[in-house]
C-alpha positions in Angstrom: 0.0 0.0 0.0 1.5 3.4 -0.8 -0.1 5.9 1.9 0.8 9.8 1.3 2.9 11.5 3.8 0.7 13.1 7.0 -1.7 9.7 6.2 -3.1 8.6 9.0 -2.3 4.4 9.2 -2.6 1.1 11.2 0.4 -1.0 11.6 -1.9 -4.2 10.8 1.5 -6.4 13.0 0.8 -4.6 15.9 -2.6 -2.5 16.0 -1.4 1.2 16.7 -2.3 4.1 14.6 0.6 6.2 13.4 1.1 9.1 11.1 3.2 8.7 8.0 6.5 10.9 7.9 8.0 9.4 5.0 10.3 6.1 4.0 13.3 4.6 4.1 14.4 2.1 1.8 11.3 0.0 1.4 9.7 0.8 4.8 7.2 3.6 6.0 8.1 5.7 8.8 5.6 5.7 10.7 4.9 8.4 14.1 2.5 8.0 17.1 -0.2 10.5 17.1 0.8 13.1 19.0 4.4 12.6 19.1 6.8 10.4 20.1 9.5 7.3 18.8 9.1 6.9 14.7 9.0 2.8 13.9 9.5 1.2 10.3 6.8 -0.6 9.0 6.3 -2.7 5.2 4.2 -1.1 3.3 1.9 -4.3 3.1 1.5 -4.4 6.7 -0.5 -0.7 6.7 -3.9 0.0 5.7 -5.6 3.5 6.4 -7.2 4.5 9.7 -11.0 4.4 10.2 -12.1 8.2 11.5 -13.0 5.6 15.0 -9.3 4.9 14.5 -7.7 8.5 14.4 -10.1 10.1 17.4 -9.2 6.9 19.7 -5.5 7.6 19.1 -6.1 10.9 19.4 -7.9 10.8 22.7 -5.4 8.4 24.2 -2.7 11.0 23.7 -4.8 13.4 25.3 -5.7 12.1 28.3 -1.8 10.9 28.5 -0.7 14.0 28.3 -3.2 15.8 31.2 -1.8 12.6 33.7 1.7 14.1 32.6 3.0 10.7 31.0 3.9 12.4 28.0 5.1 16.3 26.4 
């Protein structure tokens, strides 16, 4: 799957949402929403985030970040 850069995707291997920043070689890089440690992902392992998706990642970051856990 080729997903444009600021996509929002689901790393099918592991089930979190990230935001694409770009590639590498043959991978995506792949960014938490809201911040945080980039990871490499195939292509073939993304597929695009349901609007469900993207506020549910959204509103984890949110209420992590009023606890203080994150920046």
């Amino acid at each position: 799957m080729s997903a444009a850069v600021g996509s929002y995707v689901v790393d099918t291997r592991t089930g979190k949402v990230g935001v694409v920043t770009g590639s590498e070689g043959p991978y995506l890089r792949l960014r938490p929403v809201g911040g945080g440690r980039q990871w490499d992902c195939v292509p073939e392992a993304v597929r695009i985030a349901t609007a469900s998706e993207r506020l549910s990642a959204a509103t984890a970051y949110v209420n992590a970040r009023s606890r203080g856990e994150v920046g």
